[in-house]
PDB file with SEQRES, HELIX, SHEET and CRYST1 records, atoms N, CA, C and O in Angstrom:
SEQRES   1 A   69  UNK UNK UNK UNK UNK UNK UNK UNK UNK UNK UNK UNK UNK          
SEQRES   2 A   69  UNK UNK UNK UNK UNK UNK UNK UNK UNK UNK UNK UNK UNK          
SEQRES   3 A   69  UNK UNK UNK UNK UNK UNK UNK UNK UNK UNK UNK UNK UNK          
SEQRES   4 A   69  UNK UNK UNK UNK UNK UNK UNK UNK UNK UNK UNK UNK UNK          
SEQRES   5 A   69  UNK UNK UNK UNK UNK UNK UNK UNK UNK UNK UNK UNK UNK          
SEQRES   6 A   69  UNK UNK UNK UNK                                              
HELIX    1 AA1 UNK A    2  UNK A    7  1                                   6    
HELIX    2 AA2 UNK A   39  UNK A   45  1                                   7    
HELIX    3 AA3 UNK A   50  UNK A   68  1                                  19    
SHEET    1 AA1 2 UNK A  17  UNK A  20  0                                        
SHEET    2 AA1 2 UNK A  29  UNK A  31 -1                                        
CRYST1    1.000    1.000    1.000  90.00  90.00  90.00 P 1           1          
ATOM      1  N   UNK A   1     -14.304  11.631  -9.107  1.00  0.00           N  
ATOM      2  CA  UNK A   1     -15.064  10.857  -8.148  1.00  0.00           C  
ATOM      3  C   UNK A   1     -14.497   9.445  -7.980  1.00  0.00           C  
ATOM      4  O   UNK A   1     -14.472   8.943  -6.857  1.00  0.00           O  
ATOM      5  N   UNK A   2     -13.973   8.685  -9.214  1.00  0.00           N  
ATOM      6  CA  UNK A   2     -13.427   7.357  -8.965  1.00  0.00           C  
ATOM      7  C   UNK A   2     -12.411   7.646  -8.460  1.00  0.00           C  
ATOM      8  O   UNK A   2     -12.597   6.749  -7.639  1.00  0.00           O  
ATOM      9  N   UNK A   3     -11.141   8.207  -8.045  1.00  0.00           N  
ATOM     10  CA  UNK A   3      -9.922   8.448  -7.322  1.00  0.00           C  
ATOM     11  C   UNK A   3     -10.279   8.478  -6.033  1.00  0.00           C  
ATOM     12  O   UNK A   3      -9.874   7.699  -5.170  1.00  0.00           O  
ATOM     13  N   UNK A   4     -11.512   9.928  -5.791  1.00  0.00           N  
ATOM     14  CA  UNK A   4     -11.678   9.544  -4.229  1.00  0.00           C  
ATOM     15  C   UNK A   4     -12.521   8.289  -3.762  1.00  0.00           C  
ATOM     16  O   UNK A   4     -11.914   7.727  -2.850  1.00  0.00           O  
ATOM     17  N   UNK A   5     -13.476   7.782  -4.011  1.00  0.00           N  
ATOM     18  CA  UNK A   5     -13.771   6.441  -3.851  1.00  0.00           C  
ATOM     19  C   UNK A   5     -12.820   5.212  -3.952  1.00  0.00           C  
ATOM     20  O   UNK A   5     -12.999   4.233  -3.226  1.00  0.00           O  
ATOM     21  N   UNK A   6     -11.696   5.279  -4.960  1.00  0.00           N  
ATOM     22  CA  UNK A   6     -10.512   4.194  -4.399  1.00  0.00           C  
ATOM     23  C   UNK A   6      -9.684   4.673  -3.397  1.00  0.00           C  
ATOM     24  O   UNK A   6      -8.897   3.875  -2.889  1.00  0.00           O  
ATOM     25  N   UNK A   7      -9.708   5.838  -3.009  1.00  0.00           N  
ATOM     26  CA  UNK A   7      -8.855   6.628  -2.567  1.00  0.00           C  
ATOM     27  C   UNK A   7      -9.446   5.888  -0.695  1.00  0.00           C  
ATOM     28  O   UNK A   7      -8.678   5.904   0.267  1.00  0.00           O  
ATOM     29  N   UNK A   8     -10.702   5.407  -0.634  1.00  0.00           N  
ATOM     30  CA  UNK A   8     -11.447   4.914   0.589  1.00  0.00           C  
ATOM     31  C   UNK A   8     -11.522   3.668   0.725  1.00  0.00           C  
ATOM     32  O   UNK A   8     -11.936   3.293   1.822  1.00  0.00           O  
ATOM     33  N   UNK A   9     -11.197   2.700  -0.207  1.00  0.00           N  
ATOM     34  CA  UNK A   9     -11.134   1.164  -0.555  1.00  0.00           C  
ATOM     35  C   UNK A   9     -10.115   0.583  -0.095  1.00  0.00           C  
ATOM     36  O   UNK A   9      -9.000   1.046  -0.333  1.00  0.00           O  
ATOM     37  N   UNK A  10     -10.236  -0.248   0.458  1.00  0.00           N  
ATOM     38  CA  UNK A  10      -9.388  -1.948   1.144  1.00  0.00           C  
ATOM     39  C   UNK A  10     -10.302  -3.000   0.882  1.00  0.00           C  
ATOM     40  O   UNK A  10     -11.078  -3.430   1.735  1.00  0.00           O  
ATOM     41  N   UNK A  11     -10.232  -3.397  -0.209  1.00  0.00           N  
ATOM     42  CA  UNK A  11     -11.166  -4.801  -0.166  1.00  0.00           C  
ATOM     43  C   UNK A  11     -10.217  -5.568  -1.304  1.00  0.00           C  
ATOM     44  O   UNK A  11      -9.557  -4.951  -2.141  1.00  0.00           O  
ATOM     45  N   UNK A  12     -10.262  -6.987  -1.193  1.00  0.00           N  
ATOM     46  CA  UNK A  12      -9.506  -7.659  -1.885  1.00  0.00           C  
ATOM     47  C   UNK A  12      -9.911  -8.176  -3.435  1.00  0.00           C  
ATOM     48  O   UNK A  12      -9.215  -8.630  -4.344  1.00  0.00           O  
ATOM     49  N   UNK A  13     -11.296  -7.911  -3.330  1.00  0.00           N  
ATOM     50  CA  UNK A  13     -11.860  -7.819  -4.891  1.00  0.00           C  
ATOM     51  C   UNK A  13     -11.636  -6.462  -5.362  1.00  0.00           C  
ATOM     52  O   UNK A  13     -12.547  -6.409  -6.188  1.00  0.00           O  
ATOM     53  N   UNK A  14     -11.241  -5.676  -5.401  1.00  0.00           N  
ATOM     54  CA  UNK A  14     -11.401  -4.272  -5.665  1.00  0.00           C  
ATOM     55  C   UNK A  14      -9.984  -3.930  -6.046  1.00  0.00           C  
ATOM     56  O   UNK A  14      -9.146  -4.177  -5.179  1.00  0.00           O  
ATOM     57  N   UNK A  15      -9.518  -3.360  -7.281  1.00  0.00           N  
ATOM     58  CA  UNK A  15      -8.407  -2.729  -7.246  1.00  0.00           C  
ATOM     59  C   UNK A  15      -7.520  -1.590  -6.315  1.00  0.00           C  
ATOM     60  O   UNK A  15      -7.980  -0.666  -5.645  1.00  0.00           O  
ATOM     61  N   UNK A  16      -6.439  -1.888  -6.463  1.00  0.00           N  
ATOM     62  CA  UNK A  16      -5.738  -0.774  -5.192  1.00  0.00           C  
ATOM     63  C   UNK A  16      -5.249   0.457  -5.812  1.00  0.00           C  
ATOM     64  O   UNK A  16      -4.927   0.297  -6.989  1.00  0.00           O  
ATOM     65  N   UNK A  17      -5.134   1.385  -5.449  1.00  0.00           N  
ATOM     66  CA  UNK A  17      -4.881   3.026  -5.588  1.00  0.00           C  
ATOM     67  C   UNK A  17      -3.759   2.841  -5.035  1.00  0.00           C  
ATOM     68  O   UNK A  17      -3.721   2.466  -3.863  1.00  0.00           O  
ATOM     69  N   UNK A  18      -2.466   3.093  -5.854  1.00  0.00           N  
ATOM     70  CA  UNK A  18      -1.142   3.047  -5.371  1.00  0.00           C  
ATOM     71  C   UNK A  18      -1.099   4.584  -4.709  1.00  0.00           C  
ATOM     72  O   UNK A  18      -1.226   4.909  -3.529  1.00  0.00           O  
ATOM     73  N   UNK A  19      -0.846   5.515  -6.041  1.00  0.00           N  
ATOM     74  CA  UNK A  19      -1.027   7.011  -5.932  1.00  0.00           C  
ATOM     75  C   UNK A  19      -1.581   7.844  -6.849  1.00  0.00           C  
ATOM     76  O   UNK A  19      -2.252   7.317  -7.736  1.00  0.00           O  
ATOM     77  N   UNK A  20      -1.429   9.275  -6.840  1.00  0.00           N  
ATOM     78  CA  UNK A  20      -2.186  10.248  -8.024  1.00  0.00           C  
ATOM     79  C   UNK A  20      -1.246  11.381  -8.206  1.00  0.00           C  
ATOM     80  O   UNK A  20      -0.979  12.118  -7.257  1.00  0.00           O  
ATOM     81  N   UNK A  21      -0.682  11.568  -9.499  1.00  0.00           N  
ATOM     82  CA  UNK A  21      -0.317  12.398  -9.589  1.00  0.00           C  
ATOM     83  C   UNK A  21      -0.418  13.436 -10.447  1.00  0.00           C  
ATOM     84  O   UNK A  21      -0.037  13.168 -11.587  1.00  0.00           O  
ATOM     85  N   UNK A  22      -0.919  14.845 -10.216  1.00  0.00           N  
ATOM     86  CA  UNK A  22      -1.507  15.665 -10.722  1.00  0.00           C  
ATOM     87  C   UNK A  22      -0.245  17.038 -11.394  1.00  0.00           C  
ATOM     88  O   UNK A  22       0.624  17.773 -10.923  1.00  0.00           O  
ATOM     89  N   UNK A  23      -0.691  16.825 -12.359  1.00  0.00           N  
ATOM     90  CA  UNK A  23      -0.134  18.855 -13.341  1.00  0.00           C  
ATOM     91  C   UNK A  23      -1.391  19.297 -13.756  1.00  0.00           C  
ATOM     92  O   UNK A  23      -2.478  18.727 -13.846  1.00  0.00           O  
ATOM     93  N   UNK A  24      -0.894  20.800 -14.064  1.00  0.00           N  
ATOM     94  CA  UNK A  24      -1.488  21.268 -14.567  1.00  0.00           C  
ATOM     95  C   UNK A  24      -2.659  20.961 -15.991  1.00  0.00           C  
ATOM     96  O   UNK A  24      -3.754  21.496 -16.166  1.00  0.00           O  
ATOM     97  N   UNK A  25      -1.860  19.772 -16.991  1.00  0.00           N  
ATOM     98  CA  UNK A  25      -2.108  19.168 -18.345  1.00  0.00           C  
ATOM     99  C   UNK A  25      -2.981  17.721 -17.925  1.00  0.00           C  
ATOM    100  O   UNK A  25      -3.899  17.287 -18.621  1.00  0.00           O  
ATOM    101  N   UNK A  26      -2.486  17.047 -16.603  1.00  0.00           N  
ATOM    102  CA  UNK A  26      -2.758  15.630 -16.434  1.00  0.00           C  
ATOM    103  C   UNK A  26      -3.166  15.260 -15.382  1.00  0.00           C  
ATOM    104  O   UNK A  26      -3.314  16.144 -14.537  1.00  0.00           O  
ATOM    105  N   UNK A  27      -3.444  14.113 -15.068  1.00  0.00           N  
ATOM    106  CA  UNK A  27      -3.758  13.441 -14.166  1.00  0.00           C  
ATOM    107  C   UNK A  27      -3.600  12.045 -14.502  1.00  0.00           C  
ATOM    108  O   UNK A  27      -4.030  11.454 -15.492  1.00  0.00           O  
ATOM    109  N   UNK A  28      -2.679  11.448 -13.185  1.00  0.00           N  
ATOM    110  CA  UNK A  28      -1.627   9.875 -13.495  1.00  0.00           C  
ATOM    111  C   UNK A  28      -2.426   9.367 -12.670  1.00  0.00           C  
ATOM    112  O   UNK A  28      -2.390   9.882 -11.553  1.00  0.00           O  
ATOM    113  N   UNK A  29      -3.321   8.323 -12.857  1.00  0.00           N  
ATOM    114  CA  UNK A  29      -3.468   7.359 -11.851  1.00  0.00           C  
ATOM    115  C   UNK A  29      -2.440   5.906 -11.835  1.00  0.00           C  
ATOM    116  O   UNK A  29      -2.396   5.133 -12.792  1.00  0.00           O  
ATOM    117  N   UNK A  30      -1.836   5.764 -10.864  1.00  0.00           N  
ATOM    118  CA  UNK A  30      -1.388   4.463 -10.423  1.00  0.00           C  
ATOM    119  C   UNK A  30      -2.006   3.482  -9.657  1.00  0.00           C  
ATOM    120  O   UNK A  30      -2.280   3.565  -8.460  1.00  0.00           O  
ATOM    121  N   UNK A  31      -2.223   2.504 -10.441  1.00  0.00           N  
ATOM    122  CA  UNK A  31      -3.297   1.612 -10.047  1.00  0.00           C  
ATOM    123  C   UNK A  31      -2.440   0.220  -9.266  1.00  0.00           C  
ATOM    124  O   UNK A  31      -1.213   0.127  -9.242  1.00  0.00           O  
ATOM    125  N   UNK A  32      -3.291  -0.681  -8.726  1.00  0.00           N  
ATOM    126  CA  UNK A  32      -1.912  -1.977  -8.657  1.00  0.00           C  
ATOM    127  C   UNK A  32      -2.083  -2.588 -10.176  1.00  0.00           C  
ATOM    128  O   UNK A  32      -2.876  -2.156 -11.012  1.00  0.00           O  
ATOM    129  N   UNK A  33      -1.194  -3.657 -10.351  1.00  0.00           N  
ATOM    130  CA  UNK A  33      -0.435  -4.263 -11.697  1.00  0.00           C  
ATOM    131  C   UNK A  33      -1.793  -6.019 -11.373  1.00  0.00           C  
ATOM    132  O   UNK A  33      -1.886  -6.897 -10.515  1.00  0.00           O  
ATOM    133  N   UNK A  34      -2.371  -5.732 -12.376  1.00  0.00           N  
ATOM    134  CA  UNK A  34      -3.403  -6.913 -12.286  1.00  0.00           C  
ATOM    135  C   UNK A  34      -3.018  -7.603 -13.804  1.00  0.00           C  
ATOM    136  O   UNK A  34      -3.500  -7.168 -14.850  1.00  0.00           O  
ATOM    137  N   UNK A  35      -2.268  -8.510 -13.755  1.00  0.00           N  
ATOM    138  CA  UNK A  35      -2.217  -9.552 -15.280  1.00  0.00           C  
ATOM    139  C   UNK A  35      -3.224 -10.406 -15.321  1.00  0.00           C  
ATOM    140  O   UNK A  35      -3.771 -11.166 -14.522  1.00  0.00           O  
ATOM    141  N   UNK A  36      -3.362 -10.073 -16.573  1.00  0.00           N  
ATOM    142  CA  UNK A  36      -4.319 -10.802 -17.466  1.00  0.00           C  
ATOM    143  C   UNK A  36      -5.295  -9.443 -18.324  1.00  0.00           C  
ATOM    144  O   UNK A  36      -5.035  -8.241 -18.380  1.00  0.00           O  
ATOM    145  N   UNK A  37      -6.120  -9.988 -18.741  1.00  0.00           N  
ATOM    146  CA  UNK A  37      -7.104  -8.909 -19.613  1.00  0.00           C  
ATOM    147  C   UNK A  37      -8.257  -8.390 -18.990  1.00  0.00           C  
ATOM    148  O   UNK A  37      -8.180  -8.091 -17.798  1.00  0.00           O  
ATOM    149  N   UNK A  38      -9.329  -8.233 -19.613  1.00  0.00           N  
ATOM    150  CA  UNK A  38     -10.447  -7.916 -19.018  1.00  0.00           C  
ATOM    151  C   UNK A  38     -11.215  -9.073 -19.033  1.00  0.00           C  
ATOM    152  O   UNK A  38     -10.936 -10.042 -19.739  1.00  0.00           O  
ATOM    153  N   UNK A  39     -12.369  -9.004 -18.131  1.00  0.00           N  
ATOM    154  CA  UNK A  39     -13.103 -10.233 -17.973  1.00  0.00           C  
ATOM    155  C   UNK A  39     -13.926 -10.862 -18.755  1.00  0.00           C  
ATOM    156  O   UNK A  39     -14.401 -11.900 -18.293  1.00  0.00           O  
ATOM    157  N   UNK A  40     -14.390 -10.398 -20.299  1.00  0.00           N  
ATOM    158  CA  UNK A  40     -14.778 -10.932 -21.009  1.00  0.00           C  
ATOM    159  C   UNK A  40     -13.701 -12.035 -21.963  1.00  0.00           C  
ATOM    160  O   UNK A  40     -13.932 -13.124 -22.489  1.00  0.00           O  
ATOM    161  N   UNK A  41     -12.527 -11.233 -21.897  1.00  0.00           N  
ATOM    162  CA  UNK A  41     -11.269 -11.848 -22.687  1.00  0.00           C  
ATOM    163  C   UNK A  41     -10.787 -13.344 -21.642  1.00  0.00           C  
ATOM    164  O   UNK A  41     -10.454 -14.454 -22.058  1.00  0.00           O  
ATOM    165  N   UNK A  42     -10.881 -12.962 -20.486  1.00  0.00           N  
ATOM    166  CA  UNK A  42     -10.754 -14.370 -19.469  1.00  0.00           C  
ATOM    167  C   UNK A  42     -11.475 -15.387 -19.799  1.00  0.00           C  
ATOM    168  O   UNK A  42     -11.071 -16.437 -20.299  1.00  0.00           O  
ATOM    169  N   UNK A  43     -12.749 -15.044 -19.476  1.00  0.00           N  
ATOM    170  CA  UNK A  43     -13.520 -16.024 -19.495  1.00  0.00           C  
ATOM    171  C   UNK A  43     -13.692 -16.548 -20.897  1.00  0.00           C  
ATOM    172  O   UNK A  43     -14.186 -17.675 -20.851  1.00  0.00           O  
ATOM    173  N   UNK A  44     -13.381 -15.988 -22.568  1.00  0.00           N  
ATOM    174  CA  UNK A  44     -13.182 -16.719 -23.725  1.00  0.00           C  
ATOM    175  C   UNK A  44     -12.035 -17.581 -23.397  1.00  0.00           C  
ATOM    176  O   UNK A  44     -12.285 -18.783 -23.316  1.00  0.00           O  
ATOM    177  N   UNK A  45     -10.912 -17.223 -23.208  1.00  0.00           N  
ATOM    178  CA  UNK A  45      -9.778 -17.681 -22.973  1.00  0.00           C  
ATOM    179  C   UNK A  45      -9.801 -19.188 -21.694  1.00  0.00           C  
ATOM    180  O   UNK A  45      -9.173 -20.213 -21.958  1.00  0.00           O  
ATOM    181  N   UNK A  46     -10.280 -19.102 -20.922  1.00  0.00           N  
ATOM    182  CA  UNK A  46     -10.288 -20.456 -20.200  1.00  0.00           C  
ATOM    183  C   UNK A  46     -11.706 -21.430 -20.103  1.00  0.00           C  
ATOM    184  O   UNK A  46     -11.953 -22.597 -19.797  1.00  0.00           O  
ATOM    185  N   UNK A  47     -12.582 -20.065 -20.612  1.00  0.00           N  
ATOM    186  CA  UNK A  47     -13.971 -20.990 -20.687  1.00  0.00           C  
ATOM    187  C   UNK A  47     -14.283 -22.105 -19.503  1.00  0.00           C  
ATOM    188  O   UNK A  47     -14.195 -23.327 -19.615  1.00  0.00           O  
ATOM    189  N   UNK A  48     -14.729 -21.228 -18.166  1.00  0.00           N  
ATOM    190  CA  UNK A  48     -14.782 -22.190 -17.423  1.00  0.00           C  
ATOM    191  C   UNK A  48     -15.627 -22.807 -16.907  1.00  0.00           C  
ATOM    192  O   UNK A  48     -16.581 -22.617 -17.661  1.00  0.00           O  
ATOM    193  N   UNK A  49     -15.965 -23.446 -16.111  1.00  0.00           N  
ATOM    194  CA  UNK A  49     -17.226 -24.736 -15.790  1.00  0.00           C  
ATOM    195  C   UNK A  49     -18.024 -23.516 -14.706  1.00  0.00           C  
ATOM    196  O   UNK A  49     -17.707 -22.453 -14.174  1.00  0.00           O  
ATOM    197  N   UNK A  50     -19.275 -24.447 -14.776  1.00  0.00           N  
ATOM    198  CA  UNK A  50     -20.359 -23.617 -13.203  1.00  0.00           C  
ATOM    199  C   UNK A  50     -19.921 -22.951 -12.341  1.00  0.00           C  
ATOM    200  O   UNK A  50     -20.072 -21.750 -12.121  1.00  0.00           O  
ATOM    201  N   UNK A  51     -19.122 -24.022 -11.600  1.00  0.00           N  
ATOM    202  CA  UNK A  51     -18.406 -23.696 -10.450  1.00  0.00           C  
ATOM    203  C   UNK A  51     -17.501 -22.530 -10.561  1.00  0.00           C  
ATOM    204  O   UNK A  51     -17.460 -21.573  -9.788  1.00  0.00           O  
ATOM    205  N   UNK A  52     -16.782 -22.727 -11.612  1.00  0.00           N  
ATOM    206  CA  UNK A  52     -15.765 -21.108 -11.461  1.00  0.00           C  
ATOM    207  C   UNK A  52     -16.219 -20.109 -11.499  1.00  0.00           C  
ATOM    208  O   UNK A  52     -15.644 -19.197 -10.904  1.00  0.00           O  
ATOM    209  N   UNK A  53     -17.415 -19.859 -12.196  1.00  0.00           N  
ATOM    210  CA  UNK A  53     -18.256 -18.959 -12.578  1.00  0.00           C  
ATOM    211  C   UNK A  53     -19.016 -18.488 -11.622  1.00  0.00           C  
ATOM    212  O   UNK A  53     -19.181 -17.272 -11.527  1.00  0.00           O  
ATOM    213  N   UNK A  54     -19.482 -19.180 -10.937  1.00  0.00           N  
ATOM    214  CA  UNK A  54     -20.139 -18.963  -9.834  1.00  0.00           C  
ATOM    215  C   UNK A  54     -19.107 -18.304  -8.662  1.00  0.00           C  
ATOM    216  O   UNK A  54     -19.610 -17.466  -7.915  1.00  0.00           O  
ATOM    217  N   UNK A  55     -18.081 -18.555  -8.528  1.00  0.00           N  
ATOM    218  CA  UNK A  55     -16.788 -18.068  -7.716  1.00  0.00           C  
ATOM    219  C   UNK A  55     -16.735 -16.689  -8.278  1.00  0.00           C  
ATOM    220  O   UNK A  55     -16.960 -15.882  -7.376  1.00  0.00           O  
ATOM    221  N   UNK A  56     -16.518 -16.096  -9.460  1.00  0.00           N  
ATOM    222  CA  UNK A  56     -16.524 -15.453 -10.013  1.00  0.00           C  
ATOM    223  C   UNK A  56     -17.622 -14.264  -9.485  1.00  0.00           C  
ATOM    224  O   UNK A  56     -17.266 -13.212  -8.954  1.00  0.00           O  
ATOM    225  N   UNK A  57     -18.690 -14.562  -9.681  1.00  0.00           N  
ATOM    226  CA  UNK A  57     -19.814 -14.077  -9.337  1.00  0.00           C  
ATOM    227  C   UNK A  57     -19.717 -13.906  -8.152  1.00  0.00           C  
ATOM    228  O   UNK A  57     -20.545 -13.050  -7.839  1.00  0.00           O  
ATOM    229  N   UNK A  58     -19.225 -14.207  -7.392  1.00  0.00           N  
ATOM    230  CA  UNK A  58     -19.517 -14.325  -6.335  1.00  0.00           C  
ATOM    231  C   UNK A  58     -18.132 -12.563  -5.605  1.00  0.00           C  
ATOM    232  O   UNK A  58     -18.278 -11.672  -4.768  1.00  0.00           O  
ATOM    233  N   UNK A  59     -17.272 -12.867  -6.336  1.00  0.00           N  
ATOM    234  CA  UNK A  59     -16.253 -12.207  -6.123  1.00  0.00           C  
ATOM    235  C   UNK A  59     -16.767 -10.706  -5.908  1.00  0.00           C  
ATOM    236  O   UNK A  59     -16.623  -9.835  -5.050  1.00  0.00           O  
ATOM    237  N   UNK A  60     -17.580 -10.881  -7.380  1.00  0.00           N  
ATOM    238  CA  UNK A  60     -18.283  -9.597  -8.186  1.00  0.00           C  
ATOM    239  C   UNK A  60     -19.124  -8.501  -7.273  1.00  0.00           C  
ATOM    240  O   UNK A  60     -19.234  -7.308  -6.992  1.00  0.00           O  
ATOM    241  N   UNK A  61     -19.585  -9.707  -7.050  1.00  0.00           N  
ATOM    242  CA  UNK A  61     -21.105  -9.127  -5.283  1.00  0.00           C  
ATOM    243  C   UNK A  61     -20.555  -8.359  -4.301  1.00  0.00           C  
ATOM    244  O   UNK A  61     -20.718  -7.270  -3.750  1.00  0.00           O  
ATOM    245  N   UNK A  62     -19.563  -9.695  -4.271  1.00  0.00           N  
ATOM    246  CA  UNK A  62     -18.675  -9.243  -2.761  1.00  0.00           C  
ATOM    247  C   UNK A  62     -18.327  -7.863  -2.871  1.00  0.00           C  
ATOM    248  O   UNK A  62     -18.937  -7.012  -2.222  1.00  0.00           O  
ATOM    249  N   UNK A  63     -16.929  -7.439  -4.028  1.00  0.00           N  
ATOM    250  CA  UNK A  63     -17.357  -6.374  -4.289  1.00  0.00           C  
ATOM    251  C   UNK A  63     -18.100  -5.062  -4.480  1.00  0.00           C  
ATOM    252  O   UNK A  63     -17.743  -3.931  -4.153  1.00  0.00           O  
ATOM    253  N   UNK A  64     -18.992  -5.386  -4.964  1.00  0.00           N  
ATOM    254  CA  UNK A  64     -20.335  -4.523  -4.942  1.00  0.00           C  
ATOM    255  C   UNK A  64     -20.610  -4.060  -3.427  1.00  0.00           C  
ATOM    256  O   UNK A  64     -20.575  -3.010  -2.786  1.00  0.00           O  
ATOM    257  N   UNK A  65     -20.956  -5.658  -3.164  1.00  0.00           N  
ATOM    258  CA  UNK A  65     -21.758  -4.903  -1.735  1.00  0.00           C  
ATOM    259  C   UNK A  65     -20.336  -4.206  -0.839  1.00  0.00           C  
ATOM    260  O   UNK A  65     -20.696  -3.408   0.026  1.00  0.00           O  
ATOM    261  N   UNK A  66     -19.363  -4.334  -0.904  1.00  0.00           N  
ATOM    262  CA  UNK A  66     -18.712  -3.437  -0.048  1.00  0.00           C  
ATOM    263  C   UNK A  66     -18.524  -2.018  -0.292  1.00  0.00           C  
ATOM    264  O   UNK A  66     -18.238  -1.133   0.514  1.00  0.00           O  
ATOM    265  N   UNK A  67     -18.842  -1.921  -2.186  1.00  0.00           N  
ATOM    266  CA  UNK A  67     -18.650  -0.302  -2.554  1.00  0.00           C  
ATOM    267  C   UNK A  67     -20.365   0.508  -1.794  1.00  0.00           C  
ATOM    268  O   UNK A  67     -20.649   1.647  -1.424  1.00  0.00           O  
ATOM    269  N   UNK A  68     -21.225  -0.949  -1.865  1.00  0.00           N  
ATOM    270  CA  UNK A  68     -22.179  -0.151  -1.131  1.00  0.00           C  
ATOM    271  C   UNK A  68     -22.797   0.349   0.011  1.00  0.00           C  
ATOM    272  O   UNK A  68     -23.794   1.050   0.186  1.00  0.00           O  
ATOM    273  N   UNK A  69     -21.716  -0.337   0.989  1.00  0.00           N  
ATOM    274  CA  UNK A  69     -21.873   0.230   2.178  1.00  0.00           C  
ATOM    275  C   UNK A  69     -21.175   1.311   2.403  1.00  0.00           C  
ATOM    276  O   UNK A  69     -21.269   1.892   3.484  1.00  0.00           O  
TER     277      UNK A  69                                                      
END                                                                             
């Protein structure tokens, strides 16, 4: 279900679905190349003020609300 749902995504908060490639044993997802960690490890790591956070949040929504339309 997450392949075909990225498989429908263009949004710039949202990761990109390069391709998929399937055997019999596997399934490869290729995702795009996002540096850095996960978002709990970020936000220890730069510890940032209101404002970023709130940007942040804001990103998050944006997101959201586009997976929910």
């Amino acid at each position: 279900n997450e392949v075909d749902i990225l498989r429908m995504t263009s949004h710039p908060y949202i990761i990109r679905l390069i391709d998929v490639y399937e055997d019999s044993k596997y399934v490869t997802v290729m995702l795009e190349y996002l540096e850095g960690k996960d978002l709990f490890s970020y936000l220890e790591r730069r510890q940032p003020d209101e404002k970023h956070i709130c940007k942040i949040v804001r990103q998050l929504t944006e997101g959201l609300d586009y997976l929910h339309n």
